[in-house]
DRENDO-1510 file (C-alpha; in Angstrom, 1 decimal, always signed):
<recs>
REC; n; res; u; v; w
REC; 1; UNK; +4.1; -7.9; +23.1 .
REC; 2; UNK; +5.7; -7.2; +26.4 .
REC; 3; UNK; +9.2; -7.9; +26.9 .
REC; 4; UNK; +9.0; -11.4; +28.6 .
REC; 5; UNK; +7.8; -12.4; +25.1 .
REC; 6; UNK; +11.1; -11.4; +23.6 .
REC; 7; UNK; +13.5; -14.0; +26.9 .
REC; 8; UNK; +11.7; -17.0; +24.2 .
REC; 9; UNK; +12.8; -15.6; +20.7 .
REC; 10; UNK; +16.2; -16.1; +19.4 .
REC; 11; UNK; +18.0; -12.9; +18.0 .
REC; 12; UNK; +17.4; -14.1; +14.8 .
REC; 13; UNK; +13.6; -14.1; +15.0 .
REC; 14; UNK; +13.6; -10.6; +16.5 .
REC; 15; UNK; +16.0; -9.3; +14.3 .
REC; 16; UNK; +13.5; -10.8; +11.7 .
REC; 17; UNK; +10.5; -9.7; +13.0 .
REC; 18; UNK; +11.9; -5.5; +13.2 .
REC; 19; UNK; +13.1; -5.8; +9.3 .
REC; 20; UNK; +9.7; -7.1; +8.2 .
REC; 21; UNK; +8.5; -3.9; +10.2 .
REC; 22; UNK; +10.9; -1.5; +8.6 .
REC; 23; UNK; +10.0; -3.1; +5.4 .
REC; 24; UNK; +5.9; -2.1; +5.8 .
REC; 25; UNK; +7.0; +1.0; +7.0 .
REC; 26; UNK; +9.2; +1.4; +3.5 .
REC; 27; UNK; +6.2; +0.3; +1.5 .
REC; 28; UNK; +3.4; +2.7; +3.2 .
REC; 29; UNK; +5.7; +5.7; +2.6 .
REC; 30; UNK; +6.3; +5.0; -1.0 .
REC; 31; UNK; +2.4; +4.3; -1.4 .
REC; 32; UNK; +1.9; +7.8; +0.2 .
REC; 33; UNK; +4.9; +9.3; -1.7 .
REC; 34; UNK; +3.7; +8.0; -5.3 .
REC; 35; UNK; +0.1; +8.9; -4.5 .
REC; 36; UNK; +0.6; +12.2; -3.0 .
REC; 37; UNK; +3.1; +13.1; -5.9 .
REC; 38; UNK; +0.9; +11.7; -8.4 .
REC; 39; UNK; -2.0; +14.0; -7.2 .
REC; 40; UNK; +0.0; +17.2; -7.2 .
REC; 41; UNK; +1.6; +16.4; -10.4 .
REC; 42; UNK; -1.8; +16.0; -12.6 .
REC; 43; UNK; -3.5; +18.7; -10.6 .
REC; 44; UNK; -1.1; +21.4; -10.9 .
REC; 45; UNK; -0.5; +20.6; -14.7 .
REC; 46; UNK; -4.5; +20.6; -15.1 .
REC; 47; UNK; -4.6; +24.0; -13.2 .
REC; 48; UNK; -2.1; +25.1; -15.1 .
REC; 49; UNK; -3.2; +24.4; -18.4 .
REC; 50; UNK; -7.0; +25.8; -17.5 .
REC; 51; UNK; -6.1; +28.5; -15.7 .
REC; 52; UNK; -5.8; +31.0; -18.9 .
REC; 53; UNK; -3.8; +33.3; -16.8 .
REC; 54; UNK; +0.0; +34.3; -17.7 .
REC; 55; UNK; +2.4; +32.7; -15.9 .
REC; 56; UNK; +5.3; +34.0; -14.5 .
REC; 57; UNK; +8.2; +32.3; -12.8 .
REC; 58; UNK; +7.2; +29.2; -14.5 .
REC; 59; UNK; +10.8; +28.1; -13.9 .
REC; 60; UNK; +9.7; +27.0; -10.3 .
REC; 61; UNK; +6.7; +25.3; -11.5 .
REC; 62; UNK; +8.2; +22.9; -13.9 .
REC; 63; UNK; +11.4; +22.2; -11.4 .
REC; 64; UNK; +8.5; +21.0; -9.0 .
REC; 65; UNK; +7.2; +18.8; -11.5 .
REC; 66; UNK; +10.5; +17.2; -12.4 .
REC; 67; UNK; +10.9; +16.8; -8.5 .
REC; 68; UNK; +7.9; +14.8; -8.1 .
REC; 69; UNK; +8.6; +12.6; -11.4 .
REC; 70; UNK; +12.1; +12.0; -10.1 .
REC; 71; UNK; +10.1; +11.0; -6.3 .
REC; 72; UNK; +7.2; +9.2; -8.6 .
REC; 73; UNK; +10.1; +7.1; -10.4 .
REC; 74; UNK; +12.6; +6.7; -7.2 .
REC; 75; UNK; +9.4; +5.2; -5.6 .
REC; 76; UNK; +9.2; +2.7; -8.9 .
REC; 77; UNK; +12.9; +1.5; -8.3 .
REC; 78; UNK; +12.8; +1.0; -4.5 .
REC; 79; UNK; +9.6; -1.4; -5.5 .
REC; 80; UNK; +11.5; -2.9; -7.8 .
REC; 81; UNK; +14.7; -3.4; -5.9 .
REC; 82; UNK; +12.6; -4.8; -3.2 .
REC; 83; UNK; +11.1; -7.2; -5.3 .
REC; 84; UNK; +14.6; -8.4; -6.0 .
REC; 85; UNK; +15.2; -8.6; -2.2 .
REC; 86; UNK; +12.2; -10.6; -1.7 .
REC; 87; UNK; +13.6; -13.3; -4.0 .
REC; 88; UNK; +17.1; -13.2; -3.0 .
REC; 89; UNK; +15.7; -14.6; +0.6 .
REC; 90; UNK; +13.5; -17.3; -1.2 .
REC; 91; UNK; +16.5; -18.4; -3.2 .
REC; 92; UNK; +18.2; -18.2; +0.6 .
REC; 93; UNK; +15.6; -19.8; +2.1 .
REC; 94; UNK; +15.1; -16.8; +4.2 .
REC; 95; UNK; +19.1; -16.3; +5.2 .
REC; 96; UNK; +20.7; -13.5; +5.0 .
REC; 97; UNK; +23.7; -12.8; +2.7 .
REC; 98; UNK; +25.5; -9.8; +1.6 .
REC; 99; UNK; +23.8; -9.7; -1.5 .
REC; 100; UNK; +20.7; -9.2; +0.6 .
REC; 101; UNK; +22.0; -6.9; +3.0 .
REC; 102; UNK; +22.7; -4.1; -0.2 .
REC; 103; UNK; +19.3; -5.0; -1.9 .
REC; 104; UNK; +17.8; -4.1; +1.7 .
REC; 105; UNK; +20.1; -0.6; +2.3 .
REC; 106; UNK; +19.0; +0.2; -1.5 .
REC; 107; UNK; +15.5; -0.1; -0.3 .
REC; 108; UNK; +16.5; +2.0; +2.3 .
REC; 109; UNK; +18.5; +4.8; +0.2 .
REC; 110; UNK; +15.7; +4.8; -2.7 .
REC; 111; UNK; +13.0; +5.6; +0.0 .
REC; 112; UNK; +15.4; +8.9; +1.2 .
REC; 113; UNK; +15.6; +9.9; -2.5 .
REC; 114; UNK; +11.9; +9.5; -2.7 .
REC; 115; UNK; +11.1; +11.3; +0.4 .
REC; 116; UNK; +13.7; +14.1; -0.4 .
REC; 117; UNK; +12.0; +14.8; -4.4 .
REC; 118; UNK; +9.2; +14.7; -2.8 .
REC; 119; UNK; +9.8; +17.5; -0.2 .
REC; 120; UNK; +11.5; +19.2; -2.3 .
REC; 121; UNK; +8.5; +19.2; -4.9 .
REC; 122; UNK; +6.3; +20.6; -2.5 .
REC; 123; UNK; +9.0; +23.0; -1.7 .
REC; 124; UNK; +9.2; +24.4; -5.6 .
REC; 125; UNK; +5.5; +24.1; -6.0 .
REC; 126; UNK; +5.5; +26.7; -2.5 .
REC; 127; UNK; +8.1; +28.8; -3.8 .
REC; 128; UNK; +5.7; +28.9; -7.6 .
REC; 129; UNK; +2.8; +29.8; -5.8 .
REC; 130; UNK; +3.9; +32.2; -3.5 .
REC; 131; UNK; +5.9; +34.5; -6.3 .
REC; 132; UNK; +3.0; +33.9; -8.6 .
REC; 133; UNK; +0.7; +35.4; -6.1 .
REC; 134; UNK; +3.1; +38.2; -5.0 .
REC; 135; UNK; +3.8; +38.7; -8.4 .
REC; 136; UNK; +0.7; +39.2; -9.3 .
REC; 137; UNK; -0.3; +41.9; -7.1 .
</recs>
């Protein structure tokens, strides 16, 4: 779309048109975040359950799990919070109200929270790994 496109479109259309973006973008990341998380979560607790080793600094392990449960389940809320938003615009026929407005920043906040767990999962998981390794030499 080039920007002589954009001299026929009200504000309100374009202003619509960048929050349905944001929106897909909100919903890929939590698809990736809640698939991603869900991976590492079963893996490492199958690994970890197989491996028939002694495991030290388990601490760090099992704060990486809770990290990714807490991403899995902020993931879960900022679906359902959007769902929510989605009716509050039918019920609006599409207008915005405040209502709306903190349904959306929710969205917005939950997806930080999910992205943050979920760093900070991988971040554990790292830190498990590594003294388990050095640990064990």
């Amino acid at each position: 779309m080039g920007t002589e496109d954009c001299e026929f479109r009200n504000e309100d259309e374009i202003m619509a048109g960048l929050r349905a973006g944001l929106e897909t973008s909100f919903r890929e990341f939590d698809k990736l975040v809640l698939t991603v998380s869900s991976g590492i979560l079963a893996l490492s607790v199958v690994f970890f359950d197989k491996s028939g080793v002694a495991h030290s600094h388990v601490n760090w392990l099992i704060a990486s799990w809770i990290a990714f449960l807490l991403a899995i389940l902020s993931v879960a809320a900022s679906l359902w919070v959007e769902q929510a938003h989605k009716k509050r615009l039918i019920l609006n026929n599409g207008a915005s109200d405040e209502k709306e407005r903190q349904l959306f920043k929710m969205i917005g906040w939950l997806n930080w929270l999910s992205g943050g767990t979920f760093l900070l999962g991988i971040v554990l998981l790292v830190v498990y790994l590594w003294v388990s390794v050095i640990g064990a030499k």
